[in-house]
C-alpha positions in Angstrom: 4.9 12.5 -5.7 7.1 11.8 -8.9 6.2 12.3 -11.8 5.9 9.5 -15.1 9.0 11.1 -16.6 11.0 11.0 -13.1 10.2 7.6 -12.6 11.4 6.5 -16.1 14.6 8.1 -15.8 15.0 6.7 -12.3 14.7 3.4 -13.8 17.0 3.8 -16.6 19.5 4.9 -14.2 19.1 2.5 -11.6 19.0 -0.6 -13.6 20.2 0.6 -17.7 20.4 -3.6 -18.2 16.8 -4.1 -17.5 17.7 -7.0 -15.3 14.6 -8.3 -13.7 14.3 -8.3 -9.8 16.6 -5.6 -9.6 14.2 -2.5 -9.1 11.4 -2.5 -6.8 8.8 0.5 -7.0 7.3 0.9 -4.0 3.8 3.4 -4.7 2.9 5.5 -1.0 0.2 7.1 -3.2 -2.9 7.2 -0.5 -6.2 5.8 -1.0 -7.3 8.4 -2.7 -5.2 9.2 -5.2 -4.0 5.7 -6.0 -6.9 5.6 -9.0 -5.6 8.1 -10.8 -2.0 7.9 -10.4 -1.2 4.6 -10.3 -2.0 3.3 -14.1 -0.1 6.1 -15.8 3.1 4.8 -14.3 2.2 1.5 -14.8 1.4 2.1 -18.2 4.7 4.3 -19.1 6.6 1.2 -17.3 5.1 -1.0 -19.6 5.3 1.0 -23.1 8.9 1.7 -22.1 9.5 -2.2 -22.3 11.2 -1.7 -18.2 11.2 -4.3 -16.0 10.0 -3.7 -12.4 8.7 -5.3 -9.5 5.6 -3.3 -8.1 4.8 -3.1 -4.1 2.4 -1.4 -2.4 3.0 0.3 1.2 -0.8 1.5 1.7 0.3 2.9 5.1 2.5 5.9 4.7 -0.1 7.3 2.0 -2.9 7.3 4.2 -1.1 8.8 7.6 -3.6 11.5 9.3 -3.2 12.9 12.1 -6.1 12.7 14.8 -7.7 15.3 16.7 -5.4 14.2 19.8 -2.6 14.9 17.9 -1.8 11.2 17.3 0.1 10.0 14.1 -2.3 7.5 13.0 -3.9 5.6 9.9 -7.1 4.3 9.4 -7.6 0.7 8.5 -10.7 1.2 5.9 -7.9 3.5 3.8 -5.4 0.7 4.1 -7.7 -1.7 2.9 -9.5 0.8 -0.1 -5.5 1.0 -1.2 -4.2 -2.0 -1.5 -7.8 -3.3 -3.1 -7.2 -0.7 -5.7 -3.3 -1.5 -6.3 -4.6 -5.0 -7.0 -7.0 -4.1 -8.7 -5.3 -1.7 -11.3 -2.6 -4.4 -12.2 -5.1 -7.4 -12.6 -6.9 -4.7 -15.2 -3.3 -3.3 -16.7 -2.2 -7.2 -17.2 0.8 -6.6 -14.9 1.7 -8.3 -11.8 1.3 -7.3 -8.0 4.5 -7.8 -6.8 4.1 -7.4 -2.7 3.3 -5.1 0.1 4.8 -3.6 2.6 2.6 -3.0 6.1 3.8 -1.9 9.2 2.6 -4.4 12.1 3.5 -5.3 15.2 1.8 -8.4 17.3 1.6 -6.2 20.8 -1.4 -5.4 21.6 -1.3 -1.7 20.7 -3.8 1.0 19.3 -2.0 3.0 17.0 -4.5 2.5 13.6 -7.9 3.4 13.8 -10.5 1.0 13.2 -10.5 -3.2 12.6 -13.0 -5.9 14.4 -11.6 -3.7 17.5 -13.2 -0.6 16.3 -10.3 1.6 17.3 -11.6 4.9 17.7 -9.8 8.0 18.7 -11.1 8.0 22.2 -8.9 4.8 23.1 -6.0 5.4 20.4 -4.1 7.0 23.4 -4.8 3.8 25.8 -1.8 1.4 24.0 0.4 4.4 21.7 3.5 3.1 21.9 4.9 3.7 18.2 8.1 6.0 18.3 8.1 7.0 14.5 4.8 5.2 12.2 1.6 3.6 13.7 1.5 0.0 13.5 -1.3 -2.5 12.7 -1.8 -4.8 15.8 -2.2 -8.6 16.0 -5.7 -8.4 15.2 -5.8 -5.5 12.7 -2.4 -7.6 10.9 -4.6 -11.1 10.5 -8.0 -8.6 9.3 -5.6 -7.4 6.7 -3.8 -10.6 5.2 -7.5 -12.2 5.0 -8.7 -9.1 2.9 -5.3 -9.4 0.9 -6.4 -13.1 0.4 -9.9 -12.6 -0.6 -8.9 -9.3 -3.0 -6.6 -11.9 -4.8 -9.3 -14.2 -5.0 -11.4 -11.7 -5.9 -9.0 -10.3 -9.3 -7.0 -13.7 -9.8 -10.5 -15.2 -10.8 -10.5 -15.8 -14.8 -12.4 -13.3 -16.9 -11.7 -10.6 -14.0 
């Protein structure tokens, strides 16, 4: 977890010409905590004059480990993320430059939850992940339509 100062001097050093698209933040800051850490940097980013692009990876944030023992995520925190990165940057007047998921379209339960209702009594029926759980087929398309409707949601004027 870096802290506002850190970041600022890791953007002076990595890009001292301020050249847009060269520096890409990527925030692994868990459901949770996104709220409240999330528009300081923003905001320090901003007052600072520096030029960023800002992506979200909602899935290393919000890894748990289930009571199998599985390495696993679960889909309602990936969702509660990324609604909150969007949201803080349509409120902060700065723009939601991507995300990052992890997906694969086998038919695997590695992520808990979705229209499947992944639970942790079938999470060890199609486990194949070697390093970081994986969103399925089904749990990929669930996620891009909630992308779509949070940007609907924020890119609405007077939102």
């Amino acid at each position: 977890k870096a802290q506002v100062e850190e970041v600022l001097a890791l953007i002076e050093k990595l890009n001292p010409q301020n050249q847009p698209g060269r520096l890409s933040l990527i925030m692994r800051l868990g459901a949770k905590k996104i709220s409240a850490l999330l528009p300081p940097l923003i905001e320090a980013v901003q007052r600072e004059g520096k030029v960023v692009t800002w992506i979200s990876d909602p899935m290393h944030g919000n890894t748990i480990s289930a009571c199998n023992g599985y390495k696993t995520r679960r889909m309602q925190d990936i969702w509660e993320e990324l609604y909150r990165f969007f949201q803080i940057h349509f409120q902060l007047g700065t723009v939601p430059g991507g995300i990052h998921i992890e997906l694969t379209s086998d038919d695997v339960t590695e992520v808990l939850g979705g229209a499947e209702k992944i639970d942790e009594d079938i999470l060890a029926t199609r486990y194949e992940a070697l390093v970081d759980p994986r969103l399925n087929r089904r749990q990929s398309l669930e996620t891009a339509f909630r992308v779509a409707e949070i940007f609907r949601e924020f890119a609405q004027p007077n939102n």
